[in-house]
N, C-alpha and C positions, 0 to 999 in steps of 0.2 A: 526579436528579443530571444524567441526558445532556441536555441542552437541544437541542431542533428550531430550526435556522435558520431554516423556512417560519414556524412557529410566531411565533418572535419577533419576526420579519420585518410579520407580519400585526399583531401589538400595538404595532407601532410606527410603520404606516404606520394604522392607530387611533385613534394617540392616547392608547394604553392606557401606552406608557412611550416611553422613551428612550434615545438608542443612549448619552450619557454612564452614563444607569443602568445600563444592560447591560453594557459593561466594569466598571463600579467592581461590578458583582458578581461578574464574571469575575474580578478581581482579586484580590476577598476569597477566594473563593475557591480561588484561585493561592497566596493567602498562609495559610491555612489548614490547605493539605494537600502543597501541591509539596514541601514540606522530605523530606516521607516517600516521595510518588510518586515524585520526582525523573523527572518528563515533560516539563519545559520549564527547561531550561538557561540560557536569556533571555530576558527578560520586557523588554519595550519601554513601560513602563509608562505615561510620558510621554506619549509621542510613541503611545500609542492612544488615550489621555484629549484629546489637541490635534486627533486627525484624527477623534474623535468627536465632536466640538463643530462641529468644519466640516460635516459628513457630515449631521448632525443637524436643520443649517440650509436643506441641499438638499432632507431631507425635509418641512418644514415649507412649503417652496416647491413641493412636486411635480416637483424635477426632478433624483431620486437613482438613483443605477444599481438594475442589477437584482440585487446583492450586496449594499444596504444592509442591515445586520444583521446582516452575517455576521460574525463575528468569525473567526479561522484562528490554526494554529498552523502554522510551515514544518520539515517534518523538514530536518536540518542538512545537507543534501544540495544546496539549492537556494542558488539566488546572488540576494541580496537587497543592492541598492544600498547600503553605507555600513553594513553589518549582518558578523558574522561568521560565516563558512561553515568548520566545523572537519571535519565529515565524522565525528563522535564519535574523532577521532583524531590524537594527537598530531602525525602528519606534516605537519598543516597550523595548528598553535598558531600564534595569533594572525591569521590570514590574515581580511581584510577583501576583501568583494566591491566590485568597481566598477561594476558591473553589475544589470541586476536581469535574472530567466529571463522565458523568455514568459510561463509561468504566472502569475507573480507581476508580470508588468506587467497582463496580461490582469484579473486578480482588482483591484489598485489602480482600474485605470479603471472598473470596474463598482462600485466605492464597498465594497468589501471595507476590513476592518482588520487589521490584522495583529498579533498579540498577543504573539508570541515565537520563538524555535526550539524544534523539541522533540530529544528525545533519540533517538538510533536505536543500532544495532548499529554498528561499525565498517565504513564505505563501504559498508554494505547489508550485509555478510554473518555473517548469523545468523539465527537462532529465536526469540532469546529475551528481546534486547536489555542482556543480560550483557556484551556483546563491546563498553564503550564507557568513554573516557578520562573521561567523566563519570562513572564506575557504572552500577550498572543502573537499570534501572525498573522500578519496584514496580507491581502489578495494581492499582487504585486499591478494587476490593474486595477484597482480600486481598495487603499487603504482603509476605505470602508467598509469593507466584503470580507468574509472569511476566504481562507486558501481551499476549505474541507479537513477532516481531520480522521483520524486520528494524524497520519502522517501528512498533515501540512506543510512543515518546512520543507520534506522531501520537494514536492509538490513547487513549493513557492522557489525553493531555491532553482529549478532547473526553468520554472514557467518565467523568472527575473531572468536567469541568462547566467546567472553563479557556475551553473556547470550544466553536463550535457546527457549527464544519469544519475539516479538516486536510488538508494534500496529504502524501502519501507517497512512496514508489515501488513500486513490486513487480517483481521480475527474476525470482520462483521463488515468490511466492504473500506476498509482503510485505508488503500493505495487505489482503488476503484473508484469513489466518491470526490477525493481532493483532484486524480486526473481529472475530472469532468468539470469541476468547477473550475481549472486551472487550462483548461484545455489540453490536455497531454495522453498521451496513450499509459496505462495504470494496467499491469499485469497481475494478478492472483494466481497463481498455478497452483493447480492440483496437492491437494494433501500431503507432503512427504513428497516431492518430487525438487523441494531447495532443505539441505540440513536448517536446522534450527540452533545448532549447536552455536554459543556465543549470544542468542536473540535471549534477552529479558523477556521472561514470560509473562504473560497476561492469563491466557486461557490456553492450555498445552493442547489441546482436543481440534482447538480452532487454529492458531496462530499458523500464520502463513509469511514465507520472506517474499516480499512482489519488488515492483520494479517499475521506476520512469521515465518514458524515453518521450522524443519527439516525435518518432513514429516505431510502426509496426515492427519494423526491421530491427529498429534500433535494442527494441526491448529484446527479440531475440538473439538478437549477438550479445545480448548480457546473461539470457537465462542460459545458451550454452555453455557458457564458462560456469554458471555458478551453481548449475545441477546438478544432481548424481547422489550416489550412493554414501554416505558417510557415516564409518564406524563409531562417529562420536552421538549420534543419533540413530534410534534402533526404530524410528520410524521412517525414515526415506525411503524410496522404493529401488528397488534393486533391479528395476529395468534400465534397459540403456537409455543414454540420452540421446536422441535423433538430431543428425545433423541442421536444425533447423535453418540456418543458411545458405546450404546448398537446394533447400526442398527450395523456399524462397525465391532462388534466382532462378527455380525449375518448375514452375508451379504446374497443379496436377491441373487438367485440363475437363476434369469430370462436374458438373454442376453439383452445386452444393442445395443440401435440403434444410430448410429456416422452419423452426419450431417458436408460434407467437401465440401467446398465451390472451385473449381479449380483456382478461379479466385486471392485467396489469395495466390498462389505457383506460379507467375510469375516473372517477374522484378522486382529487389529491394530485395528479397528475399535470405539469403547467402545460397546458393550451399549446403554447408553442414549442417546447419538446415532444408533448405527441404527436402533432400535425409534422412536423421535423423527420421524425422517427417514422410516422406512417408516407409521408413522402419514398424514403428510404425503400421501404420495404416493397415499392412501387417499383422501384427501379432497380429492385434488387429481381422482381420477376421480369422486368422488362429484359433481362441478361441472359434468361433464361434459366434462373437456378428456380427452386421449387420451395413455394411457403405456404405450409400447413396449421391449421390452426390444434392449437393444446390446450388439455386441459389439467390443471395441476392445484386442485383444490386444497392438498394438506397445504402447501404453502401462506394458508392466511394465517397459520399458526406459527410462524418463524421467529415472527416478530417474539410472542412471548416463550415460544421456546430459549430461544436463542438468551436473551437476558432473564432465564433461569440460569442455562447450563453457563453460560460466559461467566455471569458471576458467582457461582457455585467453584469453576476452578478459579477466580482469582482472589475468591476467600483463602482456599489453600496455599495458591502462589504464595502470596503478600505475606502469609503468616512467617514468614522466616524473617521479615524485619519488622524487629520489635527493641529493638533499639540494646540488646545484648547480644545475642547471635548474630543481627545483621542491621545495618542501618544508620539513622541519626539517632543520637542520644539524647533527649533533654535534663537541660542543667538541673540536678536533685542535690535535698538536702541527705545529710545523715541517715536521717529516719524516714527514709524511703522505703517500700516494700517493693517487691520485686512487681508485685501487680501497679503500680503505681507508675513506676519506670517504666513497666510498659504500656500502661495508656496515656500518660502525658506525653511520651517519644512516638506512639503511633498518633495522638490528636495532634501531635506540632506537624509530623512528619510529612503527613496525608493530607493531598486536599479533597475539596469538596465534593466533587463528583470521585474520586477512589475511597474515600470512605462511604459514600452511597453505596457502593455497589459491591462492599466490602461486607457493609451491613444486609443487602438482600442475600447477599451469597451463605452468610452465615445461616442467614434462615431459611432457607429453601433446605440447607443441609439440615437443620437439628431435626432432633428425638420429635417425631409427631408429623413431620413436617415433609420428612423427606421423599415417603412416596409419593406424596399427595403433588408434589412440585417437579424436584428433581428427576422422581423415579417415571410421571407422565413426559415429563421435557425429554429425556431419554428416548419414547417411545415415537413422539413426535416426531422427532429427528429419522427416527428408523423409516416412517413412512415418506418420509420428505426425498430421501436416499431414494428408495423403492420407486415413488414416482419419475425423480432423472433417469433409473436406470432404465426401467421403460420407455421413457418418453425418448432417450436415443437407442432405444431399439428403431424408433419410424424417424426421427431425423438424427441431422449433423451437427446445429447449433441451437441451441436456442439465442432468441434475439429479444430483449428489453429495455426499457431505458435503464441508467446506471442510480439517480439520482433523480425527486421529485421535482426540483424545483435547480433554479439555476445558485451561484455563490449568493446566500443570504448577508446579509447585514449582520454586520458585529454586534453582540449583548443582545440582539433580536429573539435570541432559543436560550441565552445562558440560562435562566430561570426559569426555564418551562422544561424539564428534564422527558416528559413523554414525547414533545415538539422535536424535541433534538434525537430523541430515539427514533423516531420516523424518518429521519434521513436516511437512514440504513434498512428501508422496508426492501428494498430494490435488492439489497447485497446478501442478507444475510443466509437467505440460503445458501447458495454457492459455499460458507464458511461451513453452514451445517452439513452438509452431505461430502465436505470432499471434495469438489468437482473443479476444472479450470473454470476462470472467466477473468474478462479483461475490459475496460471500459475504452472507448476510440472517439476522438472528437466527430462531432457533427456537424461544422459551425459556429454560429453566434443565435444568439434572441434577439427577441426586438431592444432586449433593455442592453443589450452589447455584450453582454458576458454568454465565455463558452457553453456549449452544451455537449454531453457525451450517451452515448450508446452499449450499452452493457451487452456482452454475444459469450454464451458459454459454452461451452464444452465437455466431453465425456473425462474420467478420470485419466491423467494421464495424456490424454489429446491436445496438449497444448498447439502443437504443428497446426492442427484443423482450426484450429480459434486464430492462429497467425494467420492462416489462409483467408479464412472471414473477415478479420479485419486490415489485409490487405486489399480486399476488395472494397472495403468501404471506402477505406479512405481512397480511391480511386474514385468511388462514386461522388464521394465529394468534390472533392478537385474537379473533376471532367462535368457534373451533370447538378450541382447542389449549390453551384456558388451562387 
């Protein structure tokens, strides 16, 4: 069902098929099962069928990008020229992009297609992908199950077979969490190492563009095209981007050193993702690479950092739609005051979980409030940094699980809002500090659904975290089936 973009990529610069075949299979596909997954919202059906007949032509000439093949799905966060960017949320009903983001200009000129939007949680924030003016989305093996969320349909659309990459976001483990439950490889790079320009903001501090492939490789032949430096965003980093696919085909032959923290394998943890994971970690010394035990105690603090600072910037975000300067407007009478308009258009606008966290954000910021919350979350975060930066001083990766628990049951967390913040106990450092990480399938459980393995990396080290998670999945394949 997952299809590899290398894969396809390779039967098609072959000779073996064709990028029109490739969509109208992705199609049928689309039209077989989205009624139930509901992963992709819009389907540009046309207009992939028109730019795969062009696309198709360069290949046959030798002179196609290095995306030929790929087909994509856009979680609804991204600004795609002439396309709709709803953000899963009524406040921006009907809003059409003028625009396209860097990503998705970066992805078109390297001969990418683009196959639809997909579904997400509202403006990024959730677990579960429950939190959206579409509904939810279904696990596409188990319409019971969530996909993970924030970027679920990214997730759902590639793990059904709709297409063969997805851009996400992750702000708190958002592209990390749905790969694992989805079984898919889930990128997060490093802080400023993908522009943001065009991404609907949630938390500008955190938000991150990741990426979904079917394997290792695949996600890096996407983050090299859609890296780098970008004038339209003054926080990317202005180092190069490293050939990640020729290190790939050339891998460093020096043993890598595994940084595993004891203290993430306790309580809360399922049984058989630990034992999974410490399997792993067995045969990962069996290879000869070298695994060190850490110790990294600010991180029990993540949790409530993080949902200080997260919703402290998307009280700010969100303030610009209020239903005059930006947004949905709700129907008023005459004798409307302007305060009025704006709270009946933000209480239609918003749902449930974005006006939660709309409301803690305001008040973490007010008059009284804000050293006591904000101004410690702040500091939190400083030492969280401080301990990665040390901790790879002595290693190469750190190694974790991604996700406590395998794809939960649908309405199982809607209502228990700390239940569903716990799924992101695993990620949200990574978002705090900056740092790369990526989630890698591990397998199955005993109850059949995927499991993933979270391995991270220094700023900027994305190459090293490819490397790592090349070798797992070899360890799976060869020695874990």
């Amino acid at each position: 069902m997952i299809s590899s973009f290398l894969s396809d990529r390779h039967a098609l610069l072959a000779g073996k098929t064709t990028l029109p075949e490739l969509i109208k299979r992705s199609l049928a596909s689309v039209e077989s099962t989205n009624h139930e997954v509901n992963a992709l919202i819009d389907v540009y059906a046309d207009e992939a069928l028109a730019r795969a007949e062009q696309i198709q032509g360069k290949i046959e000439k030798g002179q196609a990008g290095s995306l030929a093949g790929a087909i994509f799905s856009l979680k609804d966060l991204f600004a795609h020229k002439d396309h709709r960017l709803q953000s899963a949320s009524k406040i921006l009903d009907s809003f059409t992009s003028i625009y396209d983001a860097t990503v998705v200009e970066r992805i078109l000129a390297a001969d990418a297609i683009i196959l639809g939007r997909a579904n997400q949680d509202e403006f990024g924030m959730g677990s579960s992908n429950e939190y959206s003016v579409y509904g939810p989305c279904k696990h596409p093996e188990d319409p019971q199950r969530v996909p993970g969320g924030s970027s679920g349909g990214s997730a759902a659309s590639v793990a059904a077979g709709y297409c063969n990459l997805s851009l996400g976001s992750d702000t708190g483990g958002s592209v990390r969490q749905p790969a694992a439950f989805c079984g898919l490889v889930g990128l997060k790079p490093s802080y400023g190492r993908i522009s943001r320009y065009g991404l609907a903001a949630y938390a500008s501090s955190l938000d991150t563009v990741g990426c979904f492939g079917a394997t290792v490789a695949d996600v890096a032949a996407c983050l090299e095209v859609i890296a780098g430096q970008d004038p339209h965003d003054m926080t990317t980093q202005s180092s190069a981007v490293p050939a990640y696919m020729e290190h790939l085909e050339h891998p460093d032959s020096e043993p890598l050193r595994f940084g595993v923290n004891p203290s993430w394998f306790m309580e809360g943890l399922d049984s058989d993702i630990k034992h999974r994971i410490e399997s792993l970690i067995v045969a990962i010394k069996d290879l000869g690479h070298e695994v060190h035990e850490i110790s990294m105690p600010a991180q029990s603090a993540s949790l409530s950092a993080y949902y200080v600072l997260a919703t402290a910037e998307a009280s700010s975000n969100l303030a610009r739609y209020d239903g005059i300067h930006a947004g949905y407007r709700a129907e008023q009478d005459d004798q409307s005051s302007l305060e009025e308009i704006y709270t009946k258009s933000r209480s239609e606008g918003f749902g449930p979980e974005v006006k939660r966290r709309i409301l803690l954000g305001t008040y973490v910021l007010s008059k009284g409030y804000y050293d006591a919350y904000y101004g410690k979350a702040q500091k939190v975060r400083r030492l969280i940094q401080r301990e990665y930066e040390e901790v790879f001083q002595k290693v190469d990766v750190v190694l974790l699980p991604t996700a406590p628990t395998t794809a939960f049951k649908s309405g199982e967390k809607v209502d228990d809002p700390l239940a569903m913040y716990l799924n992101d106990v695993y990620t949200l450092a990574a978002n705090l500090s900056g740092i790369t990480a990526m989630s890698v399938p591990i397998g199955r459980h005993s109850n059949g659904m995927p499991m993933g393995v979270q391995l991270q990396t220094a700023v900027s080290d994305e190459l090293r975290c490819f490397q790592a998670g090349v070798l797992v999945e070899t360890l799976v394949k060869e020695r874990m089936q």
